[in-house]
Every structure is written in structure tokens, then in C-alpha cells.
C-alpha positions in Angstrom: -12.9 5.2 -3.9 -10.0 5.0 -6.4 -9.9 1.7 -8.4 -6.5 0.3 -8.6 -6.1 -1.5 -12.2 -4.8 -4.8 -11.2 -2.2 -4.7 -14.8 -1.1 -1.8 -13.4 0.4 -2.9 -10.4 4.1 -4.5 -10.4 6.4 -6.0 -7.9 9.6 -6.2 -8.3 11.4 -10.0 -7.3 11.9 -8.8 -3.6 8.2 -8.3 -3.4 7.3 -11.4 -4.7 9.3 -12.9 -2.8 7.7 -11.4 0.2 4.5 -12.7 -0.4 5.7 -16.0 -1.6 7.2 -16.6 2.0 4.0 -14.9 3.7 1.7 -17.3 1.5 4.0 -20.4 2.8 4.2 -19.2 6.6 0.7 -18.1 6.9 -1.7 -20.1 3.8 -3.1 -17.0 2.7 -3.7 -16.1 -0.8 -2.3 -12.4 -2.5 -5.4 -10.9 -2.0 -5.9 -11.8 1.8 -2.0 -10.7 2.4 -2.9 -7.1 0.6 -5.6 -7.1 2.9 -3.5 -7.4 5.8 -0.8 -5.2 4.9 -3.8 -2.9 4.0 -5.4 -3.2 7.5 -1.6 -2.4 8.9 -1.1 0.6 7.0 -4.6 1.5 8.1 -3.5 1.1 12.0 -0.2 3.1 11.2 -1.8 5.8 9.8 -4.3 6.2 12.4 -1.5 6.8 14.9 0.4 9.3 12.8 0.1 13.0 13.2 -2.1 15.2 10.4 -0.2 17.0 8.6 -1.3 19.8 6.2 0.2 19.9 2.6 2.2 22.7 1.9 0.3 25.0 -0.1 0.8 25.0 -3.4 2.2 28.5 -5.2 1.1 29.4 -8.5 2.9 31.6 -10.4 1.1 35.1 -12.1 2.1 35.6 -15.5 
């Protein structure tokens, strides 16, 4: 599993804001709010048809 560099991640002010008013409504932390957003996206993606990538053309030299 891929390790996501917590430094590396940045909102911008409408994010914050966001979580701020999540945090207020619900008295969850960040991390428990990325958790549920996770679990969300987890449920949506579940639902959504596979897709194949397109394949990918190299070119001959």
C-alpha cells in the first residue's frame, strides 16, 4: 500500500473550511473525517463500472 507523506498533502482554504464545519457539526477529528470520506469513496467506487485503461502506444524509433 502507497504511503501518503502527510507534508505532502495540501488543501486549499475551501477544504479547510470543509473540514472545519464537518469537525464543528459532527466532533470528529481530521483523521476520522479522511476516514469517512475514505470509506465514501470506497462505497462509490464499488458501484462504478471497470473500466480498462486505454492502452498505452509506444512509439518505434
Amino acid at each position: 500500500m502507497t504511503r501518503i507523506d502527510p507534508v505532502s498533502v495540501r488543501f486549499n482554504e475551501g477544504d479547510w473550511e470543509v473540514l472545519r464545519e464537518l469537525q464543528q457539526r459532527t466532533g470528529l477529528g481530521v483523521p476520522d473525517v479522511l476516514r469517512m470520506a475514505i470509506r465514501m469513496l470506497r462505497e462509490q467506487l464499488a458501484v462504478m463500472p471497470k473500466v480498462k485503461p486505454p492502452a498505452v502506444k509506444t512509439k518505434r524509433s
